[in-house]
C-alpha positions as CSV (number, residue, x, y, z in Angstrom):
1,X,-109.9,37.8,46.5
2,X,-109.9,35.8,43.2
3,X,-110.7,32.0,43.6
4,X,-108.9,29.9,42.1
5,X,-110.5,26.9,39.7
6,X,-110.1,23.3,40.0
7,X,-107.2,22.7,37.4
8,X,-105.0,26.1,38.4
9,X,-105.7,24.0,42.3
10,X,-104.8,21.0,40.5
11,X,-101.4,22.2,38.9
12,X,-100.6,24.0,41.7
13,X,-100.4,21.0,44.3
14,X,-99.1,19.3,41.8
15,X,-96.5,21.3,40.8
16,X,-95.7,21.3,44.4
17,X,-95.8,17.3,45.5
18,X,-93.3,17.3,42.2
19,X,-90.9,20.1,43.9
20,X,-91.0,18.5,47.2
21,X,-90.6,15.0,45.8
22,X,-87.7,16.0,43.9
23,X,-85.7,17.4,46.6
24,X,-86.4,15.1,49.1
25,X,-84.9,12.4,46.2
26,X,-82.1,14.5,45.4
27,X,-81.5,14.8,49.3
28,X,-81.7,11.3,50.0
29,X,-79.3,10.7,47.1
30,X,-76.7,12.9,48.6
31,X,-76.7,11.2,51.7
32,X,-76.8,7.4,50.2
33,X,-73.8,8.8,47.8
34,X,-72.1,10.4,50.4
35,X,-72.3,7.7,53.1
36,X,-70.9,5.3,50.6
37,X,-68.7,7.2,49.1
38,X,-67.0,7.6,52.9
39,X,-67.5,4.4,53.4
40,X,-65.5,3.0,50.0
41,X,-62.8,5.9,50.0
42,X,-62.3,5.1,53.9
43,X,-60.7,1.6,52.4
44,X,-59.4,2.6,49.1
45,X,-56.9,5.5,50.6
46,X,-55.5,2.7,52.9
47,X,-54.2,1.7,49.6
48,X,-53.3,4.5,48.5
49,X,-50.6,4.6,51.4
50,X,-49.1,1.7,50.0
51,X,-48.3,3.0,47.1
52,X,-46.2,6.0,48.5
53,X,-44.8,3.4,50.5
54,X,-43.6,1.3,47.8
55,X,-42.2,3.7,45.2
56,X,-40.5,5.3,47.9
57,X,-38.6,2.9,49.0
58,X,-37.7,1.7,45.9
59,X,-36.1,5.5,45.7
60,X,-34.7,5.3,48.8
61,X,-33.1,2.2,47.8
62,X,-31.4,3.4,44.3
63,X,-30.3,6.5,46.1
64,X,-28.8,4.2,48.8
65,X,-27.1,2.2,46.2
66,X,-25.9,5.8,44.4
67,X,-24.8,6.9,47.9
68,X,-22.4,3.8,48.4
69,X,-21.4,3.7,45.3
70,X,-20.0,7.6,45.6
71,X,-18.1,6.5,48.8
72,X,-16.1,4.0,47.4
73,X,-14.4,6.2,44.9
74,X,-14.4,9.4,47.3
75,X,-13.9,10.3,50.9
76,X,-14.9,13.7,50.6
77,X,-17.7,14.0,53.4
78,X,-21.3,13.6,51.4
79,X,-23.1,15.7,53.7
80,X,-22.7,18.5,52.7
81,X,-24.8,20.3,50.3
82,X,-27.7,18.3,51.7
83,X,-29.8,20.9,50.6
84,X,-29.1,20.5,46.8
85,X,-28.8,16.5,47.0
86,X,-31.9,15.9,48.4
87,X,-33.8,13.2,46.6
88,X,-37.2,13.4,48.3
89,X,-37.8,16.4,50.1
90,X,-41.2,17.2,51.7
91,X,-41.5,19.7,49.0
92,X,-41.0,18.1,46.0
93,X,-42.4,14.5,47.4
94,X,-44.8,12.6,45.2
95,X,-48.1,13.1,46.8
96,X,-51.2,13.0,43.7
97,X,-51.6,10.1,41.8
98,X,-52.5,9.6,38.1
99,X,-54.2,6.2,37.1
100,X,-54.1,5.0,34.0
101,X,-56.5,2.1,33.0
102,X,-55.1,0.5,30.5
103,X,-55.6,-3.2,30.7
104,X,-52.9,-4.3,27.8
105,X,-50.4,-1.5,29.1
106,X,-47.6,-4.5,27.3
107,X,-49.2,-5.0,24.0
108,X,-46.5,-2.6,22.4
109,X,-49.4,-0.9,19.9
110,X,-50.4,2.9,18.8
111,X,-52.1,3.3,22.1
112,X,-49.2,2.1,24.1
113,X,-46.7,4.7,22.9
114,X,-49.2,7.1,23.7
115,X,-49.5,5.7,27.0
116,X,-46.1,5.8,27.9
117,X,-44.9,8.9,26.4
118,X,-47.8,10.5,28.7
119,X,-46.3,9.1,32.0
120,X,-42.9,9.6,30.5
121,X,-43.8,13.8,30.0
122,X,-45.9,13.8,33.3
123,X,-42.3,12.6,35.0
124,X,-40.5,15.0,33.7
125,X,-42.9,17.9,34.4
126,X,-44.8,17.2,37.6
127,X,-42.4,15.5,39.5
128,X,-44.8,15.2,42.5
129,X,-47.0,12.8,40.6
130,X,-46.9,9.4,40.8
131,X,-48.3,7.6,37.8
132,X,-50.1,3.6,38.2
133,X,-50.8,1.9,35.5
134,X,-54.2,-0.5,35.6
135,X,-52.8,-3.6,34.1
136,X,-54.4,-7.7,33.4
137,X,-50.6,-8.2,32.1
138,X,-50.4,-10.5,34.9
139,X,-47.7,-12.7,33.2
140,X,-45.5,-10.0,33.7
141,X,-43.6,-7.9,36.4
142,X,-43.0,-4.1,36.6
143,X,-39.0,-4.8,35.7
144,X,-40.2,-6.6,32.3
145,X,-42.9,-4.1,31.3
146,X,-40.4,-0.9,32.0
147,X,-37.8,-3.5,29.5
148,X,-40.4,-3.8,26.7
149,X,-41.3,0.0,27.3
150,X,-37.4,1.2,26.4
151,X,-36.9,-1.7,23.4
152,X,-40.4,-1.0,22.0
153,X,-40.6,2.2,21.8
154,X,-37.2,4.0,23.2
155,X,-38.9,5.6,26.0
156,X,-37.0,5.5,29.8
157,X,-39.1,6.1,33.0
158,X,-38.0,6.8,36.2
159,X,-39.1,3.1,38.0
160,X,-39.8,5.0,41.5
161,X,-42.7,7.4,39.8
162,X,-44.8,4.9,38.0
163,X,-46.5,1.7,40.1
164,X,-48.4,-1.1,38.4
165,X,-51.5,-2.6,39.6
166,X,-52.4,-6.3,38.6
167,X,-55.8,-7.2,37.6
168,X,-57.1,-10.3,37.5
169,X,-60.3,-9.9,36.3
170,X,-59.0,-9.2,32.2
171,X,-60.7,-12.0,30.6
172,X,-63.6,-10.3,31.5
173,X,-63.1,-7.6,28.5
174,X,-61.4,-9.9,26.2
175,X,-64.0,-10.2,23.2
176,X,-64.0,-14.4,23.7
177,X,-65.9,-13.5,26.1
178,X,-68.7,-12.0,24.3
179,X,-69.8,-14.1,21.4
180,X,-72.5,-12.1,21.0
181,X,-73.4,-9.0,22.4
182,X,-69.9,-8.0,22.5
183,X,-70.4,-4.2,23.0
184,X,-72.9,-4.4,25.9
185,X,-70.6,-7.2,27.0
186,X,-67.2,-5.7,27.2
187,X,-68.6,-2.5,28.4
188,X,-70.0,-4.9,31.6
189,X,-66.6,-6.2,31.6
190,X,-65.0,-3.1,31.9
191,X,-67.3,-1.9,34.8
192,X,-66.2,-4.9,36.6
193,X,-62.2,-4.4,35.7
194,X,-62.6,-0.6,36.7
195,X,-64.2,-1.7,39.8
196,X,-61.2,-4.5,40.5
197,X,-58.6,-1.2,40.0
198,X,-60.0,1.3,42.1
199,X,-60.4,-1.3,44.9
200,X,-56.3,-1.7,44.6
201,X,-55.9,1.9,44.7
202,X,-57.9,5.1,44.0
203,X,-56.1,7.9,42.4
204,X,-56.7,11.7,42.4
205,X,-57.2,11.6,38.2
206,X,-58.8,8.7,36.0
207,X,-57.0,8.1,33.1
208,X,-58.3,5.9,30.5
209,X,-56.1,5.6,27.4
210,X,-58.2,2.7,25.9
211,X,-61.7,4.0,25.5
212,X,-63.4,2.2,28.3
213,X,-65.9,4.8,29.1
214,X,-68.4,3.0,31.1
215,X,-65.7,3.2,34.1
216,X,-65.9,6.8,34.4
217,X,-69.0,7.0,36.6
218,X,-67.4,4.6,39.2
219,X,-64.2,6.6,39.4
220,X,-66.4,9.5,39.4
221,X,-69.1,8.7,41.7
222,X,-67.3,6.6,44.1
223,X,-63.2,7.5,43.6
224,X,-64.2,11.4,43.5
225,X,-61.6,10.8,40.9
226,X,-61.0,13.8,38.1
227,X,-62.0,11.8,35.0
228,X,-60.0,12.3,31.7
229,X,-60.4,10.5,28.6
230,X,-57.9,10.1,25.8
231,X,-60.3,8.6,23.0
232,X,-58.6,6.7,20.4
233,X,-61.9,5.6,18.7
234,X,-65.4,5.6,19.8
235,X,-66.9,2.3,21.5
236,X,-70.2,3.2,18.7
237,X,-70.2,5.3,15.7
238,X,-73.0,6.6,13.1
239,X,-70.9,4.8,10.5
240,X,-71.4,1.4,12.4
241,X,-75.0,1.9,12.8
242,X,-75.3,3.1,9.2
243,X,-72.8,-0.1,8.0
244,X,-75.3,-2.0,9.6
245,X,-78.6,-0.7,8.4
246,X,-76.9,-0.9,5.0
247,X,-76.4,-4.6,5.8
248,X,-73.1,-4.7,5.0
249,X,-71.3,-7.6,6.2
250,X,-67.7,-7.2,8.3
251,X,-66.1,-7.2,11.6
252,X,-69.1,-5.7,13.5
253,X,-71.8,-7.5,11.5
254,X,-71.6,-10.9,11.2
255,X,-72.6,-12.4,7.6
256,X,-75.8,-14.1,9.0
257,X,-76.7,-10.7,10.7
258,X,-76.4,-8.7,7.1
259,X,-78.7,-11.2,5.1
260,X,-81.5,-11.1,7.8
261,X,-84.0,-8.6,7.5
262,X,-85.2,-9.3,10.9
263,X,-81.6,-9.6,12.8
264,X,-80.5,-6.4,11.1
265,X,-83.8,-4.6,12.8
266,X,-82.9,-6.1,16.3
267,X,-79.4,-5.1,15.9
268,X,-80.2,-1.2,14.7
269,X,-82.5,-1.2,18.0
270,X,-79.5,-2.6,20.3
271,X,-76.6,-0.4,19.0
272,X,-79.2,2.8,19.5
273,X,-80.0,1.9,22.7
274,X,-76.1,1.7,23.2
275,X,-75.5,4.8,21.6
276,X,-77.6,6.4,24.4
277,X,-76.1,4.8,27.3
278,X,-72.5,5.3,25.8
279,X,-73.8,8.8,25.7
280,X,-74.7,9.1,29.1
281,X,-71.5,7.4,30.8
282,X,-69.5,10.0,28.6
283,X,-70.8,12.8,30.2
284,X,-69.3,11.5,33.6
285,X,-65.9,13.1,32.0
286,X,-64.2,16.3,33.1
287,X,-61.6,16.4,30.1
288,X,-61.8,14.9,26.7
289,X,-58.8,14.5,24.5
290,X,-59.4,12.7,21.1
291,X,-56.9,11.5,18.7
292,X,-58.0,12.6,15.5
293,X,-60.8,14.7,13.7
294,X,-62.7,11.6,12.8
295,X,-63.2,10.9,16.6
296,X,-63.6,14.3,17.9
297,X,-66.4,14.6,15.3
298,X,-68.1,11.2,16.4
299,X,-67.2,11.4,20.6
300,X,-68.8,15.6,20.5
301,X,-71.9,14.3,18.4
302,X,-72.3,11.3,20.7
303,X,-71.5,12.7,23.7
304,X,-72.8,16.7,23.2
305,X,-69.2,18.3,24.2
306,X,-65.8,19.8,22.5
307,X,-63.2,17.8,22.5
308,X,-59.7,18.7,22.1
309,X,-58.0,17.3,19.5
310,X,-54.9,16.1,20.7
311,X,-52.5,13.7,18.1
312,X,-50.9,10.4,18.8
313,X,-47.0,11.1,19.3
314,X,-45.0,9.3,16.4
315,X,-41.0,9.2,17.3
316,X,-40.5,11.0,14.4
317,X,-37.0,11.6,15.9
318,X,-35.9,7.9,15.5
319,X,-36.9,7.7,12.0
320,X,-35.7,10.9,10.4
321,X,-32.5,9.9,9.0
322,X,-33.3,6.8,7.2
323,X,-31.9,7.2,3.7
324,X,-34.9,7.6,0.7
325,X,-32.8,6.1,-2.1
326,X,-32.2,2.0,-2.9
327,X,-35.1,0.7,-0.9
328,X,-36.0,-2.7,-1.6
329,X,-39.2,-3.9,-3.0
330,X,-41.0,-4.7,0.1
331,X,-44.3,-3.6,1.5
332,X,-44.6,-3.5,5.1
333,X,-47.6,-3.4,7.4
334,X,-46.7,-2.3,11.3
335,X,-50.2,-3.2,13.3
336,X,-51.0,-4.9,16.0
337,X,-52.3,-8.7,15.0
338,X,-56.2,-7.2,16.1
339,X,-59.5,-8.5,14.0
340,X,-60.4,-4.9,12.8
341,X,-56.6,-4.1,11.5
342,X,-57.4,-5.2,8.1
343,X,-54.2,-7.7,7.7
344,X,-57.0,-10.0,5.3
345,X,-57.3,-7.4,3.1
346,X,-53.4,-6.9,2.8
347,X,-53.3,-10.3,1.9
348,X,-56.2,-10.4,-1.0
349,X,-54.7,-7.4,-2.0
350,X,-51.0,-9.1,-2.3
351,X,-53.0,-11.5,-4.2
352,X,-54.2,-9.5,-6.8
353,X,-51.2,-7.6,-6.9
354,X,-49.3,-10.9,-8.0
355,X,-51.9,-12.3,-10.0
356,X,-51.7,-8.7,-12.3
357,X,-48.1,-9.3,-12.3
358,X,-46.6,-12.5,-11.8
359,X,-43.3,-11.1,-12.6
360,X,-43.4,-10.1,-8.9
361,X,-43.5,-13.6,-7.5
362,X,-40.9,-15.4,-4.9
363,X,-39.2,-18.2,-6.4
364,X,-40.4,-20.9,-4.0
365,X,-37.7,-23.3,-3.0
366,X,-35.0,-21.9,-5.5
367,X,-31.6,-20.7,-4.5
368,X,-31.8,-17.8,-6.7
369,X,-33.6,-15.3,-5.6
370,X,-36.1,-13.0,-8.3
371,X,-35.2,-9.3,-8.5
372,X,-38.1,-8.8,-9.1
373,X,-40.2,-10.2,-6.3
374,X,-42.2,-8.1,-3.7
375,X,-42.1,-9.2,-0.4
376,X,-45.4,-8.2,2.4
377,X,-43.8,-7.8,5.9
378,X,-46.0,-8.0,8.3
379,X,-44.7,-6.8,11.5
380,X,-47.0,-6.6,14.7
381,X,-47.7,-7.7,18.7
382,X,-50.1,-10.2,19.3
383,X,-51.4,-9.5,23.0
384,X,-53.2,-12.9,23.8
385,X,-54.1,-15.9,22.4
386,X,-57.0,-15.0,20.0
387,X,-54.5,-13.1,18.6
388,X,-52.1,-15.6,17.9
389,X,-54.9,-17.8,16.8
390,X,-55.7,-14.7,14.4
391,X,-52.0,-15.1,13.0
392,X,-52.3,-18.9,12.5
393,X,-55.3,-17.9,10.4
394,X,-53.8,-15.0,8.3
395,X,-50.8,-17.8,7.6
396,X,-53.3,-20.4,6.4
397,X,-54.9,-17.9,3.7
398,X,-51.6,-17.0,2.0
399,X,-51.5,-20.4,1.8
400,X,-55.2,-21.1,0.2
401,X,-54.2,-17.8,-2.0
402,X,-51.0,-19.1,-2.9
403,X,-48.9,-16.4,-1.5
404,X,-46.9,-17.8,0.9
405,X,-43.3,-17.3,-0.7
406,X,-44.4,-13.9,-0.5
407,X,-45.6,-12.9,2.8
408,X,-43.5,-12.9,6.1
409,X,-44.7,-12.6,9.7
410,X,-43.0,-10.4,12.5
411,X,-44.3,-10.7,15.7
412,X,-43.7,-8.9,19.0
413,X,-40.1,-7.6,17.5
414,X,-38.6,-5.1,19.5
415,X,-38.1,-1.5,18.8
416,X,-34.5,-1.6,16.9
417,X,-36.1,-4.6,14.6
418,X,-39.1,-2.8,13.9
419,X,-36.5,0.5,12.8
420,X,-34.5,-2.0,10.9
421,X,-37.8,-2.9,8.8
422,X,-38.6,0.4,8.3
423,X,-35.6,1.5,6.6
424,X,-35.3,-1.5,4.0
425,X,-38.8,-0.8,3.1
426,X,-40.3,1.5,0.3
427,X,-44.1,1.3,0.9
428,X,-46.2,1.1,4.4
429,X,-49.5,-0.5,3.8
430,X,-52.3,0.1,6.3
431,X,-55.7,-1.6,5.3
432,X,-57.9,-1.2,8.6
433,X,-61.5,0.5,7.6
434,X,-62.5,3.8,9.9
435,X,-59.2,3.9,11.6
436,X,-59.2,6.4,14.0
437,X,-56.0,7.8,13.3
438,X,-53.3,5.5,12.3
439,X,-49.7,5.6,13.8
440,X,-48.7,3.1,11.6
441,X,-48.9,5.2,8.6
442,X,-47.2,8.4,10.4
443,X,-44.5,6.0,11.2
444,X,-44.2,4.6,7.9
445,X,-44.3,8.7,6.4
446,X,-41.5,9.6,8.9
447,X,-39.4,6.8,8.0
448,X,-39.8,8.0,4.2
449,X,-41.8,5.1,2.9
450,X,-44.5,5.6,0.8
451,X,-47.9,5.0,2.8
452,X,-50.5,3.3,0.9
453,X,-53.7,3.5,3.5
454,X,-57.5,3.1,3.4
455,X,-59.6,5.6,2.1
456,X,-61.2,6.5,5.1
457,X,-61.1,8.2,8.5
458,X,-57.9,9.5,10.4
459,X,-55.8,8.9,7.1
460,X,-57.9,10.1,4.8
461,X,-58.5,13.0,7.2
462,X,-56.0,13.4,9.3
463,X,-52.8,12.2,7.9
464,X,-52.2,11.1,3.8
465,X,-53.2,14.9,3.1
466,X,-51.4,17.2,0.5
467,X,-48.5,19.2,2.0
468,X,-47.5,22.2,0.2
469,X,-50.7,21.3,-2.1
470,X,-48.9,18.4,-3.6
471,X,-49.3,14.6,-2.6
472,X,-47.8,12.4,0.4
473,X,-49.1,9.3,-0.1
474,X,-51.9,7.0,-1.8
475,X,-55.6,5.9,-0.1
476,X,-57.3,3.1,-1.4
477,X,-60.3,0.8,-0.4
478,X,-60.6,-2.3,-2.1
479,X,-58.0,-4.9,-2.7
480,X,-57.8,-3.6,-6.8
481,X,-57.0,-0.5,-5.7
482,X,-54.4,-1.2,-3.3
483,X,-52.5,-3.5,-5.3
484,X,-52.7,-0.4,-8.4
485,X,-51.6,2.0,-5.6
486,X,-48.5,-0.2,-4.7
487,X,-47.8,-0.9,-8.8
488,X,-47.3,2.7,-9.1
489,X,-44.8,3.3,-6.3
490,X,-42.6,0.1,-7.4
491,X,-42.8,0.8,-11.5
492,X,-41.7,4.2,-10.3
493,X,-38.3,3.8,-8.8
494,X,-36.7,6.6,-7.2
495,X,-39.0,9.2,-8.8
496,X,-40.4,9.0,-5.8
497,X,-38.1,11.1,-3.9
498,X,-39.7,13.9,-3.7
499,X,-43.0,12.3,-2.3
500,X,-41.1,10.8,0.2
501,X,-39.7,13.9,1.4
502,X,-43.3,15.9,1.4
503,X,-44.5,12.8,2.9
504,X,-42.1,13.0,6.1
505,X,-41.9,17.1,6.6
506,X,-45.6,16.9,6.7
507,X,-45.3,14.2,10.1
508,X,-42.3,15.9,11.4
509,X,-44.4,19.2,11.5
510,X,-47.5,17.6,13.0
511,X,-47.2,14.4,14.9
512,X,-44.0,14.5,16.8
513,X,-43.4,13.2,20.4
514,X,-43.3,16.7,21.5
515,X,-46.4,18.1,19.6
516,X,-48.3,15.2,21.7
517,X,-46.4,16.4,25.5
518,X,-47.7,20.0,24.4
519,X,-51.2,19.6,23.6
520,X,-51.4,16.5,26.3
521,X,-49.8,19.2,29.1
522,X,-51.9,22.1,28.3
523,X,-55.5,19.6,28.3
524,X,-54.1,18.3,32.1
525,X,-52.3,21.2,33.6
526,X,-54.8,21.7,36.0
527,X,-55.4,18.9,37.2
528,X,-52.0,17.8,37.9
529,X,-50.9,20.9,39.3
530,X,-49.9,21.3,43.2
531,X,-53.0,23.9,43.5
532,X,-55.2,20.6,42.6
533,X,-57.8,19.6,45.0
534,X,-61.0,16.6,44.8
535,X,-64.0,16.9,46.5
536,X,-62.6,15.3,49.7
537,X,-60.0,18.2,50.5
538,X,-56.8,18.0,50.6
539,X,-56.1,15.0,52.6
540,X,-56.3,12.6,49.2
541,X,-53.1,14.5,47.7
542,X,-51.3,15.6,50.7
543,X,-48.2,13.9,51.9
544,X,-48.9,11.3,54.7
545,X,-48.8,12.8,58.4
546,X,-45.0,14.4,59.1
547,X,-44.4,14.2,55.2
548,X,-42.3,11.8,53.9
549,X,-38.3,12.0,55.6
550,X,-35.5,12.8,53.1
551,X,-33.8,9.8,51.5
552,X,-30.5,11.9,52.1
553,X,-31.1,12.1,56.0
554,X,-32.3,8.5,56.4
555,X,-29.0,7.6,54.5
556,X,-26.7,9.7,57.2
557,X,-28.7,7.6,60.0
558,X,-27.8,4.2,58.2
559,X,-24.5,5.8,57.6
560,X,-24.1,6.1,61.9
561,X,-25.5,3.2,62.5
562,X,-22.1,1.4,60.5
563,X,-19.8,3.8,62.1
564,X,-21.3,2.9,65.8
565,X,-20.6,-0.9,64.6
């Protein structure tokens, strides 16, 4: 028999203590997780009831309502063909749940559309899913939000498939908040909200549509929720880090940040150390969607997976028919009233725009109006009251650059204003730097205006790009070169034309509502399929005990208890 020496003894036992410790810590983990996981889930499906309850009567009631309405203009017997009329029959009842946290589900943006046309495509096509929204719209009710969703942005939903949950804890997201520190902070925040939501109600799939990924590991761990992300931008980015190691001043780096040698160092250390633990909290997600190649490319570096690359629907439909001659001379912007959107660099550019040619100015004050005169537009939501500070802000410099005669403000117009807009315009100007894809500027292409965007990102990457190898649009970065860009397109007149029309084939072919329910079905098919089952059996998605009774049948029983009276 060989002996052994001290350090093969050594590495041995070592190696050994290590094994041991590490399952006795991954054992004692299980249980922990597991007991609390019962423990939390035990209170979180008793909510879970009430939302079954709740949008079932509220289907039971409209169908009621249909039901008496039929019998007052017929008195042909209603019962039969049960069968066929059925409205909720165990089979087809609702019994899986779809969350969406979206915190500003009413702030009528990019990210709203895509919310809603996502619920409005689940509805049709998995009937037995019932989709809540995760809302801090608490000034609101579900009647006014499904309003704003049908004026906004021409989308019906079925009331009794989609429930709203209130949260009260929004303001602890809202960047106010967070002074300083603002990522770290809002990503707290968000742990907080996400914890608020799931106490409410935890569904069988996790959706986030805003990009709040430090939630997933609570809906994960704790909701034994299936996590899916649709990623409109990433919460850090290489080009922010880089931005600030460059010490460039802007929206993420404050001006007293960039000129400090020492602050810039602290702040590359705390957005790496973010990077990792945005990293990590990724990784809690079972499907990845992103919006554009300039996210996928950041959100699979940052997060080490493949994303699916799935496009922001545009109602291209809507839009089409506009007519491309006889536009007037107005540039519009269509953004939400947000600090990154870039509206202050619209308005320096306006600036220089008039300044090259003060032919283009507003008479102020006079009854006759110049011919000649371009008019900025800028139409957008404001979803609190930052933003509409932001507004009051954006109105006192056109004043201090003496625009003012030339700049109007839209906000929080409805759908049919917004259309209206978009068809007396001839350019769409979208200014925001690293935009992560830009529905604005697909809008503005599929209303046949000429877009006018900034040089980077999803429209430099994703959208302005040559169809047929000839040119939809213009990209520009500084204020010099947007004001030259929108020069070109007014000195032009209707030579235009063909642009215009490259410009809205090219969105028609690629960013269309149906596009979007495609590559948005095929990413969640499994998951929202009947066959669908979480880690805690069946019981989370099945039907409450007995199933839930047919609307028709609990309608006959009414309909006996009035004949017995």
């Amino acid at each position: 028999m060989v002996a052994t020496t001290w350090p093969e003894q050594a590495i041995k036992w070592f190696s050994i203590t290590f094994i041991g410790l590490s399952v006795t810590v991954l054992l004692g983990y299980t249980v922990v997780m597991s007991y609390f996981n019962s423990k939390i889930t035990d209170g979180f499906m008793r909510n879970r009831d009430r939302v079954f309850e709740e949008l079932y009567q509220e289907k039971k009631n409209k169908a009621t309502t249909t039901t008496l309405k039929a019998e007052g203009s017929s008195s042909k017997d209603t019962d039969n063909g049960d069968d066929k009329e059925k409205v909720n029959d165990e089979k087809n009842a609702p019994y899986l749940i779809a969350g969406f946290f979206h915190p500003y589900c009413n702030a009528g943006g990019g990210g709203e559309r895509v919310l809603w046309t996502a619920i409005r495509d689940i509805q049709q096509k998995y009937p037995h899913v019932v989709s809540v929204v995760y809302t801090g719209d608490t000034d609101v009710n579900k009647q006014d939000i499904l309003e704003r969703v049908r004026t906004r942005f021409n989308i019906d939903l079925d009331p009794s498939l989609v429930g709203f949950e209130f949260l009260k804890k929004r303001s602890w997201i809202e960047d106010a908040k967070w002074p300083r520190f603002t990522l770290i902070g809002q990503s707290i925040g968000s742990m907080v909200l996400g914890w608020e939501a799931l106490k409410y109600v935890v569904p069988d799939i996790w959706i986030d549509t805003m990009g709040y990924a430090f939630t997933y590991p609570a809906a994960r761990l704790f909701g034994g929720c299936q996590v899916v992300a649709y990623v409109h931008y990433p919460t850090i980015s290489s080009d922010m880090i880089g931005r600030v190691a460059s010490r460039e001043s802007g929206h993420n780096n404050a001006n007293e940040v960039a000129k400090s040698s020492f602050y810039t160092a602290l702040k590359l250390v705390y957005y790496r150390l973010f990077a990792l633990i945005y990293a990590l909290v990724g990784k809690f997600c079972h499907t990845v969607m992103t919006n554009s190649s300039w996210t996928k490319g950041h959100i699979d570096s940052l997060w080490g997976i493949k994303s699916t690359v799935v496009y922001p629907p545009c109602d291209t439909e809507a839009f089409k028919d506009f007519p491309l001659r006889d536009r007037e001379r107005i540039v519009v912007s269509v953004a939400q009233f947000r600090p990154e959107k870039g509206h202050a660099l619209q308005l320096d550019a306006m600036a220089q725009l008039l300044k090259d040619h003060p032919e283009y100015r507003q008479k102020a004050g006079g009854l006759e109006k110049n011919p000649k005169a371009v008019q900025l537009v800028m139409v957008g939501s404001a979803r609190n009251e930052s933003d509409n500070n932001r507004i009051k802000q954006l109105n006192e410099k056109a004043a201090q650059l003496g625009i003012t005669d030339n700049v109007t403000f839209v906000v929080n117009a409805p759908f049919s204003e917004l259309q209206a807009w978009l068809a007396r315009s001839k350019i769409g100007i979208h200014a925001m730097l690293d935009e992560h894809f830009g529905i604005g500027v697909v809008e503005y292409m599929a209303a046949g205006l000429v877009p006018v965007a900034h040089n980077s990102a999803g429209p430099k990457m994703d959208i302005v790009r040559p169809y047929k190898n000839e040119p939809t649009g213009y990209l520009a970065s500084t204020p010099q070169e947007f004001a030259d860009a929108i020069e070109k397109v007014l000195s032009a007149g209707d030579s235009t034309l063909d642009m215009q029309l490259r410009a809205r084939d090219s969105v028609q072919e690629r960013f269309s509502e149906k596009v979007f329910g495609e590559g948005f079905q095929k990413c969640l098919h499994e998951a929202l399929s009947r066959e669908a089952i979480t880690i805690y059996g069946r019981y989370m998605i099945d039907p409450p005990d007995g199933g839930w009774p047919s609307v028709v049948e609990e309608d006959k029983k009414e309909k006996e208890k009035r004949k017995d009276k």
